[in-house]
TORKE-125805 format. One record per residue (C-alpha): residue number from 1; x, y, z. Coordinates in pm, 1 decimal, decimal comma, padded with zeros to 6 digits, always signed. Each point is the difference from the previous one (the first is absolute). Layout:
ATOM/seq/u/v/w
ATOM/NUM/X/Y/Z
...
This chain:
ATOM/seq/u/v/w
ATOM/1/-02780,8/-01716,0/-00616,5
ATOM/2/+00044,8/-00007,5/+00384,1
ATOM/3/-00027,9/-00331,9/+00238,7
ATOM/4/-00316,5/+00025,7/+00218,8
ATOM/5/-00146,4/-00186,6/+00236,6
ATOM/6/-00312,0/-00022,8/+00251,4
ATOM/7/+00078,3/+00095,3/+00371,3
ATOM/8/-00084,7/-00379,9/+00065,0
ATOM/9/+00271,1/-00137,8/-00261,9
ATOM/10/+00264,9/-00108,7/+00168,1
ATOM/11/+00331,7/+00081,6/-00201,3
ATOM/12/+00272,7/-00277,9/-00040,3
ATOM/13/+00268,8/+00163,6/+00188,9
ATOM/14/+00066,8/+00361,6/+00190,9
ATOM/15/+00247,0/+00265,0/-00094,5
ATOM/16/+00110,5/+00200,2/+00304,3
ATOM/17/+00208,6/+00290,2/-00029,2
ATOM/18/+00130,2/+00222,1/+00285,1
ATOM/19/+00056,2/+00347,0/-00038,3
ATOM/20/+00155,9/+00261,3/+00236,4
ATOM/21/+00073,7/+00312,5/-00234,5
ATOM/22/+00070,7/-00152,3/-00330,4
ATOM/23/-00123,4/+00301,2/-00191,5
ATOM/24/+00223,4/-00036,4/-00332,8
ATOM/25/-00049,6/-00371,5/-00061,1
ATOM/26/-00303,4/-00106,3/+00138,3
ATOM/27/-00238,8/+00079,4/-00292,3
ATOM/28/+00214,6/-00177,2/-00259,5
ATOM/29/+00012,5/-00286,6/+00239,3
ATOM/30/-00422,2/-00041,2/+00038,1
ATOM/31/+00013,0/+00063,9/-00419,4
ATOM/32/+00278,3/-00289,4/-00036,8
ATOM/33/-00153,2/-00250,6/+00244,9
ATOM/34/-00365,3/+00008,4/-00146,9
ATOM/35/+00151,7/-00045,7/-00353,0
ATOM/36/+00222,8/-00258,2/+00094,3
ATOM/37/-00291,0/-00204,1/+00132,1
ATOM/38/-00343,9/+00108,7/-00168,3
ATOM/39/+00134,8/-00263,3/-00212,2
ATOM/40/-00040,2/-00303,8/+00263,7
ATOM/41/-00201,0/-00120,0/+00233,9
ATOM/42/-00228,3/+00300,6/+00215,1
ATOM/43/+00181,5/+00142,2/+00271,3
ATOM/44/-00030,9/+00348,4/+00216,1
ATOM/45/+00293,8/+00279,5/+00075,3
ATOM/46/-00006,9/+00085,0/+00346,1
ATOM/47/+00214,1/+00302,8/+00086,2
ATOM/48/+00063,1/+00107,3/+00342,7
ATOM/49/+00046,2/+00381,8/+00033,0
ATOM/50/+00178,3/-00040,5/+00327,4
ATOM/51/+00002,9/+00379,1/+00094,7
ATOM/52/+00173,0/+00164,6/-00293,1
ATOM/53/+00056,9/+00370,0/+00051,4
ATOM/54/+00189,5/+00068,8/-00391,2
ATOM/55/-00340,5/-00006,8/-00157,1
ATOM/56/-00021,6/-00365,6/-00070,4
ATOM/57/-00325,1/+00001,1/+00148,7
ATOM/58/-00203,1/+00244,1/-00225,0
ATOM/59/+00219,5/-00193,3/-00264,6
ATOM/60/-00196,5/-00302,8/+00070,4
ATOM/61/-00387,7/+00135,5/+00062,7
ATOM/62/+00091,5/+00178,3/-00343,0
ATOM/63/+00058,0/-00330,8/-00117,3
ATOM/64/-00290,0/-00177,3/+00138,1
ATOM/65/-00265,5/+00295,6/-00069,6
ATOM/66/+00098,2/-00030,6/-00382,3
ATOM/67/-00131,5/-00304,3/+00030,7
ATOM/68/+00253,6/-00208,8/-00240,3
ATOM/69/+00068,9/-00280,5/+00199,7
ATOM/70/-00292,7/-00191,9/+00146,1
ATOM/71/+00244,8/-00226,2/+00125,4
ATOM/72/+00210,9/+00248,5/+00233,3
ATOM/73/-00110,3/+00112,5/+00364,3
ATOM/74/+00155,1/+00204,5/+00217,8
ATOM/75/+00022,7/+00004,9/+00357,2
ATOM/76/+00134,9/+00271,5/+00208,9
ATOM/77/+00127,9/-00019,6/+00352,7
ATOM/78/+00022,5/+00337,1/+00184,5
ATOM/79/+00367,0/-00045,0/+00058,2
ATOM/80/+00371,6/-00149,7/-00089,3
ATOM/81/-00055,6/-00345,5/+00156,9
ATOM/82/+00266,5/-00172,9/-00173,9
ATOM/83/+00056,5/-00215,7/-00282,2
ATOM/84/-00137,7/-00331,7/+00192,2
ATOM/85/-00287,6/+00199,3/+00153,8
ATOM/86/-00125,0/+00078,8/-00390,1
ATOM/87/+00057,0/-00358,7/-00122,3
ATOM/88/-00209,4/-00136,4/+00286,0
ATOM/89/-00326,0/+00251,1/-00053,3
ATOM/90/+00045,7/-00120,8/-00350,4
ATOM/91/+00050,1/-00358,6/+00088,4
ATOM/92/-00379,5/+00038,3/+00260,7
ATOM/93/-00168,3/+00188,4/-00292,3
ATOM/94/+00085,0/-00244,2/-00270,0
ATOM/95/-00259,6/-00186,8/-00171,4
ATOM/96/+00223,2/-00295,4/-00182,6
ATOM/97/+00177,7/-00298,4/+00215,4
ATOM/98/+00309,8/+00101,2/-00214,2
ATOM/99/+00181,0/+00305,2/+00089,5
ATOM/100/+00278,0/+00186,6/-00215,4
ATOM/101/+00211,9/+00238,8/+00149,4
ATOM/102/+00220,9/+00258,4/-00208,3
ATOM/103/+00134,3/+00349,1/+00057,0
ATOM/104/-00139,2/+00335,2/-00100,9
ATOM/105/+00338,9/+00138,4/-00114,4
ATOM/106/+00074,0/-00160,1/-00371,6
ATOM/107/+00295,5/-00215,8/+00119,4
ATOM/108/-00140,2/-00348,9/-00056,5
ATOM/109/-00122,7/-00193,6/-00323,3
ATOM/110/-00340,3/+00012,0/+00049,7
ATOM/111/-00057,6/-00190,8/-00303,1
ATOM/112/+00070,9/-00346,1/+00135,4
ATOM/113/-00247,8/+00013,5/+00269,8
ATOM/114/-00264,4/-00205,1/-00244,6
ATOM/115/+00314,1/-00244,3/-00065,0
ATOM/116/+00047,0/+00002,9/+00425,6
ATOM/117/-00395,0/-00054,3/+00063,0
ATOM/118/-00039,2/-00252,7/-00243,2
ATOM/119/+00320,7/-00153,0/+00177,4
ATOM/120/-00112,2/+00028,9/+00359,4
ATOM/121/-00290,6/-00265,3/-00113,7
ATOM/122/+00267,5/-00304,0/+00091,6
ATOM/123/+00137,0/+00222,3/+00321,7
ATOM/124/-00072,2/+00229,9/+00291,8
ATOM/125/+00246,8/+00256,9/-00072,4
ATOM/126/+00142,8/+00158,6/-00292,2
ATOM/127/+00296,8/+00226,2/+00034,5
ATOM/128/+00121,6/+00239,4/-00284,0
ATOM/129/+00364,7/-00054,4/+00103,9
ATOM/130/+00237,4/+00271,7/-00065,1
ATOM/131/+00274,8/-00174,6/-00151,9
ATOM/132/-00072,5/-00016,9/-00365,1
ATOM/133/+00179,5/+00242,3/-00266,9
ATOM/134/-00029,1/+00331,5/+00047,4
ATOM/135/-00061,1/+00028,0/+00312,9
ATOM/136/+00150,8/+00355,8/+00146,0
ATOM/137/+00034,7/+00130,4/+00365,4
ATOM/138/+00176,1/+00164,3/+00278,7
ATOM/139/+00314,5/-00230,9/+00077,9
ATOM/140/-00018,0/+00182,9/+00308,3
ATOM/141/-00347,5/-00214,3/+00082,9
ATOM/142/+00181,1/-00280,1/-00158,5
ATOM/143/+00260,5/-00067,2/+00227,1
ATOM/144/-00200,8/-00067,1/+00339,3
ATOM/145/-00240,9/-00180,7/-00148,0
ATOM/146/+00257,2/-00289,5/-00151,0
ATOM/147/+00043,4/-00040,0/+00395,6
ATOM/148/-00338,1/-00000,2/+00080,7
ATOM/149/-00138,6/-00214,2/-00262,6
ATOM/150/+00286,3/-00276,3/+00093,2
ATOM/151/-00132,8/+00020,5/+00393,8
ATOM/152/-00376,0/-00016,9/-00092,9
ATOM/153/+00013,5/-00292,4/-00295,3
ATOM/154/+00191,4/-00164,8/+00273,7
ATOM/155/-00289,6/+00061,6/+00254,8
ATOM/156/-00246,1/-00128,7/-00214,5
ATOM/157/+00229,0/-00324,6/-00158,0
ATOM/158/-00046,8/+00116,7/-00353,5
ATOM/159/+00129,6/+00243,7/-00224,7
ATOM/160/-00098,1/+00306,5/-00021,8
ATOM/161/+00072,8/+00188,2/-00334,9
ATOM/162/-00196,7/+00309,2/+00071,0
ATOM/163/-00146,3/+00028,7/+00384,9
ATOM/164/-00163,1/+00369,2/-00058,5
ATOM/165/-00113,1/+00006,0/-00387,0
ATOM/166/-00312,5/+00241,3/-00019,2
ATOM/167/-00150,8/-00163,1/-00355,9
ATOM/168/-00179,0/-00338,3/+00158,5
ATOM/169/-00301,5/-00207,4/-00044,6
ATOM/170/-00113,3/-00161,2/+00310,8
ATOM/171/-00313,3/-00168,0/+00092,3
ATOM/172/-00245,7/+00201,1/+00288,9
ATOM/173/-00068,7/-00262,5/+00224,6
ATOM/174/+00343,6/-00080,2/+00089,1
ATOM/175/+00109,2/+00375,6/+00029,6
ATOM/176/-00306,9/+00047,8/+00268,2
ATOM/177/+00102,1/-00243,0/+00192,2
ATOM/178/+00321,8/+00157,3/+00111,7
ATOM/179/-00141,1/+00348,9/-00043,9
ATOM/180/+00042,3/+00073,7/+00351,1
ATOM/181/+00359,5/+00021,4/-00030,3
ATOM/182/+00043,3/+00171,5/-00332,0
ATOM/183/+00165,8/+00269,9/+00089,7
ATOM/184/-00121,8/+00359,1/-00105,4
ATOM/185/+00344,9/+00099,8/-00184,4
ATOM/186/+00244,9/-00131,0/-00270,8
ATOM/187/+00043,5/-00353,6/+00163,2
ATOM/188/-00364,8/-00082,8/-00085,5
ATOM/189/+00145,4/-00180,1/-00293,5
ATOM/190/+00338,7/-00199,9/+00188,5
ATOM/191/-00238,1/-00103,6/+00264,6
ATOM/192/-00278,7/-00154,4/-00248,4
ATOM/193/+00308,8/-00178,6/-00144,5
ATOM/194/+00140,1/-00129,6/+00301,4
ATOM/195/-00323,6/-00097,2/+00115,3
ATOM/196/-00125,0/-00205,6/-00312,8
ATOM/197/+00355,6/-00157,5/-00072,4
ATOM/198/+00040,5/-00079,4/+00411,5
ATOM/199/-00300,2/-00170,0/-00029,0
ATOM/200/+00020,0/-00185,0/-00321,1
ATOM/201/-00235,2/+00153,9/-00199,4
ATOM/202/+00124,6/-00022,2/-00404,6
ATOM/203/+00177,7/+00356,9/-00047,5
ATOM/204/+00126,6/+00000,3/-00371,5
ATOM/205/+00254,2/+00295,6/-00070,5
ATOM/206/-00048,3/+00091,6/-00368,7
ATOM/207/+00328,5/+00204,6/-00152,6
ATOM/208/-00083,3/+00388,9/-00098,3
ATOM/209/+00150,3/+00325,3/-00075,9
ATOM/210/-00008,2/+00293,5/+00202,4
ATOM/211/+00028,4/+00364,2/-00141,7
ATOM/212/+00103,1/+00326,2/+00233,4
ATOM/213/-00324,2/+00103,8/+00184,1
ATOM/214/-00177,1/+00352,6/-00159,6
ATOM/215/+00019,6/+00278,0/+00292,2
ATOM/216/+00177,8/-00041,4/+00333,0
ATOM/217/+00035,6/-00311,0/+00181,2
ATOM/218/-00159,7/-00023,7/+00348,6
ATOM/219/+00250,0/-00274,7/+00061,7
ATOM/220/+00278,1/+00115,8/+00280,4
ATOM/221/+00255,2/-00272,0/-00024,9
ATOM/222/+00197,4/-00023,8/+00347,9
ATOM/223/-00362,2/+00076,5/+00200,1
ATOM/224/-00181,2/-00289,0/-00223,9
ATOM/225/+00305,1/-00197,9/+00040,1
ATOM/226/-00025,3/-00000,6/+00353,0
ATOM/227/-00375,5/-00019,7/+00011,7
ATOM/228/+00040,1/-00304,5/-00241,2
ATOM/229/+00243,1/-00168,0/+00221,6
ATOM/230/-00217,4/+00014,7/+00280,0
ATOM/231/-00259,0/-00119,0/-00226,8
ATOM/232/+00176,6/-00335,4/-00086,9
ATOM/233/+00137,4/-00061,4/+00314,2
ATOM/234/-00438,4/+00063,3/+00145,2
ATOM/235/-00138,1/-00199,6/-00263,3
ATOM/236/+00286,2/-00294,9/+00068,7
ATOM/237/-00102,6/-00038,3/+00373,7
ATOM/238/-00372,2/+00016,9/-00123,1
ATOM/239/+00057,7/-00307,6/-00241,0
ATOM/240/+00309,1/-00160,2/+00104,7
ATOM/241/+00179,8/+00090,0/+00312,4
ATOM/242/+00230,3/-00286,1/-00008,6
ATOM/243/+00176,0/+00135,9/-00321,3
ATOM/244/+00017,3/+00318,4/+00193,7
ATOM/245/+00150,2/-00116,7/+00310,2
ATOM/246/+00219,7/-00266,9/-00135,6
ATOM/247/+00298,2/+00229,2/-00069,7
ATOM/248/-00051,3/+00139,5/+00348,0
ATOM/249/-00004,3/-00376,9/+00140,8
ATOM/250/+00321,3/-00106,4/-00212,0
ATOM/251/+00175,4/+00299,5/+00115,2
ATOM/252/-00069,4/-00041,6/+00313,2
ATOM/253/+00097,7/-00396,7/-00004,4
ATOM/254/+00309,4/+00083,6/-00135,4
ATOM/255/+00065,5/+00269,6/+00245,5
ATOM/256/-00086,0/-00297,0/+00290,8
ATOM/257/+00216,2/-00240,6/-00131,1
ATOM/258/+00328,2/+00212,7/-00013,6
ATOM/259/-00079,8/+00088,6/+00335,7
ATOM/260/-00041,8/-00333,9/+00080,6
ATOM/261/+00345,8/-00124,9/-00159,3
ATOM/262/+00142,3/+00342,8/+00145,7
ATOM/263/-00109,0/-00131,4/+00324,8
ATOM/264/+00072,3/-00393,0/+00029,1
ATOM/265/+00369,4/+00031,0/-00185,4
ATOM/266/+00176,3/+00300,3/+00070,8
ATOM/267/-00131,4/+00128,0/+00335,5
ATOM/268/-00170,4/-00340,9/+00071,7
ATOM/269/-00256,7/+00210,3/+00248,7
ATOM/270/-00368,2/+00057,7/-00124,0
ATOM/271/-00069,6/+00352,3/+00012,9
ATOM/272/-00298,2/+00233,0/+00021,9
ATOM/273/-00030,6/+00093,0/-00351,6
ATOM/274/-00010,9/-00348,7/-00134,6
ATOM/275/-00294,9/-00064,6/+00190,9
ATOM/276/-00164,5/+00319,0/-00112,7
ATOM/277/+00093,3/-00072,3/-00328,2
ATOM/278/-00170,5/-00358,4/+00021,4
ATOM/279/-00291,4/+00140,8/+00146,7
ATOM/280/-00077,9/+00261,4/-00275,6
ATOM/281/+00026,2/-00246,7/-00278,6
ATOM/282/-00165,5/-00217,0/+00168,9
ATOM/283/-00296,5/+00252,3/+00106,6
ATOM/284/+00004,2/+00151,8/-00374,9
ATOM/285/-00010,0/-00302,7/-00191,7
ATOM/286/-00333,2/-00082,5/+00272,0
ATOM/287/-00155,5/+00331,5/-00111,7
ATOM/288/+00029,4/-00049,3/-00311,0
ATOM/289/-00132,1/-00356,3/+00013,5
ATOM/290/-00321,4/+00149,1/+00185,2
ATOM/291/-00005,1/+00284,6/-00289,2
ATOM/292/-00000,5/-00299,2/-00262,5
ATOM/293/-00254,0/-00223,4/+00204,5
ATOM/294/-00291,2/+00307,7/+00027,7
ATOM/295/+00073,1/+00081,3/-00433,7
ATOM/296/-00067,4/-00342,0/-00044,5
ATOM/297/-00312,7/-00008,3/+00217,3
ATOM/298/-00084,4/+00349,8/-00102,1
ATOM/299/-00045,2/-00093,0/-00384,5
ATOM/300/-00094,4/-00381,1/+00033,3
């Protein structure tokens, strides 16, 4: 017996799924998710087609002509957008306040995203964090992102288990307001993160597995690495620019003061660069003062 509902009925919470050519796994993934929750509350599938060219595409019409799944739609955009650019036409066309986000390619537990709704009740994020058992991938994507997640859960003041998970349950309203700078790639997810954590919204990081992805991974680790990087280091000066300029500042400081000693008790002359040292700490710890003042003003 399938789960239907009038066009008026407003479902309890929104599965969005982005898909970008996906064509071995994404039918088994619309077949598990409806399973896994006809059984709860009502909810909707929303898939994002975002330009496949493998034959995803007439995979999904297929789909939705058999007319199976009352809950799924589709929506089609006439070209590769990016991963962020999906999850936002998903995130406009949703009809619940509570959004879940998973991927199209079989690698997370899809299962728990009842467990993670029912969860997200108490919070305004929940975050399948990959660092339960089982959890398998590249220790080539690894490595970087040790660094990175250190630098951005330092940015934000908290820690940060899992800053780019793609299983999530988050609540609409707070995603639309800082829709205008989710970006249209990969770091949809870090910046959401950053942004909700930076602003102390209640992110809860929930342990999970992780199995190897089915087909080929549109991940390319030194380009996203780099991409992310500038990410965190964007999405820092956005939220807080005086935990992004305070190493610059103490640097700097400490660079002055040598100089300084340097100066007064071994050539006992004040030079040049001691001067242009004070200035630039002094100029980029006012800059980033400024930065700090218009954030605060900016989201008061």
């Amino acid at each position: 017996m399938t789960q239907g509902y009038s066009p008026l009925e407003v479902p309890e919470y929104t599965i969005i799924v982005p898909c970008f050519n996906e064509k071995g796994a994404i039918a088994d993934t619309i077949v598990q998710l409806v399973s896994d929750n006809r059984s709860g509350p009502k909810f909707e599938l929303i898939v994002v087609d975002d330009g496949s060219t493998d034959g995803s595409s007439e995979i999904l019409d297929q789909i939705v002509t058999e007319g199976q799944w009352p809950e799924l739609r589709v929506l089609h955009q006439h070209r590769n957008l990016g991963y962020g650019a999906a999850l936002k036409t998903g995130l406009r066309n949703a009809r619940s306040g509570m959004i879940v986000i998973t991927d199209a390619d079989g690698t997370y537990p899809n299962e728990k995203i009842q467990e993670f709704v029912q969860r997200c009740q108490n919070a305004d994020m929940v975050v399948g964090s990959r660092t339960g058992e089982g959890v398998r991938y590249s220790k080539l994507r690894k490595i970087p992102k040790i660094f990175l997640k250190a630098y951005a859960s330092w940015l934000v003041g908290q820690p940060i288990p899992d800053m780019n998970s793609g299983l999530r349950v988050f609540r609409k309203e707070i995603a639309l307001r800082y829709i205008q700078i989710l970006p249209d790639g990969f770091s949809f997810t870090t910046t959401i993160t950053m942004a909700m954590m930076r602003n102390r919204y209640r992110v809860v990081f929930e342990p999970i597995g992780y199995e190897p992805r089915i087909g080929k991974s549109k991940i390319r680790p030194i380009r996203d690495t780099l991409r992310f990087s500038q990410l965190i280091l964007r999405t820092g000066m956005y939220f807080g620019p005086l935990r992004v300029f305070a190493p610059i500042i103490f640097i700097l400081g400490l660079l002055f003061a040598a100089s300084l000693f340097y100066d007064l008790f071994v050539i006992q002359n004040l030079t040049d660069k001691t001067i242009i040292m004070m200035l630039s700490t002094m100029n980029t710890a006012m800059f980033a003062l400024l930065a700090d003042m218009i954030d605060k003003r900016s989201t008061s």
